[in-house]
N, C-alpha and C positions, 0 to 999 in steps of 0.2 A: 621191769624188775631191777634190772642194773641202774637205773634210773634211780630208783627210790632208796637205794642201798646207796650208793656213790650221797645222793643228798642226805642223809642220816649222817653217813660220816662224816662229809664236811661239816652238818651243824654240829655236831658231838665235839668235833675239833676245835669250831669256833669255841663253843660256847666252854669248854674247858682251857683251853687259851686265854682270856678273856676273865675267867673268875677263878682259878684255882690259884692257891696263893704261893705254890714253888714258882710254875711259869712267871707270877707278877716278879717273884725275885730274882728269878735267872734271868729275866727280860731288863732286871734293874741293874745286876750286876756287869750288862754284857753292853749296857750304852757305855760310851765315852765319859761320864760325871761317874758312873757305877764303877770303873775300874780300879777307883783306891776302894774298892768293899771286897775284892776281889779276892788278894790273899787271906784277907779276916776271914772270910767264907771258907776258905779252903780249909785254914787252919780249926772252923770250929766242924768243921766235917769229918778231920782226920781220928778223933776221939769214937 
């Protein structure tokens, strides 16, 4: 039972990891090229 609950999680993690499109942005802004997006982000968050 822990078994199959623990493997749901991890694919629900992946697979939202993977294709939701905040994660692809926060994954974008947090490499090393992505850090001049950085404050822009922040700034259009503050609103």
């Amino acid at each position: 039972m822990f078994e199959l609950i623990l493997a749901a999680t991890a694919s629900t993690y992946s697979f939202l990891r993977r294709f939701m499109p905040t994660a692809i942005v926060i994954d974008a802004i947090n490499t090393r090229r992505g850090l001049k997006w950085g404050v822009l982000a922040m700034l259009f968050a503050v609103p």
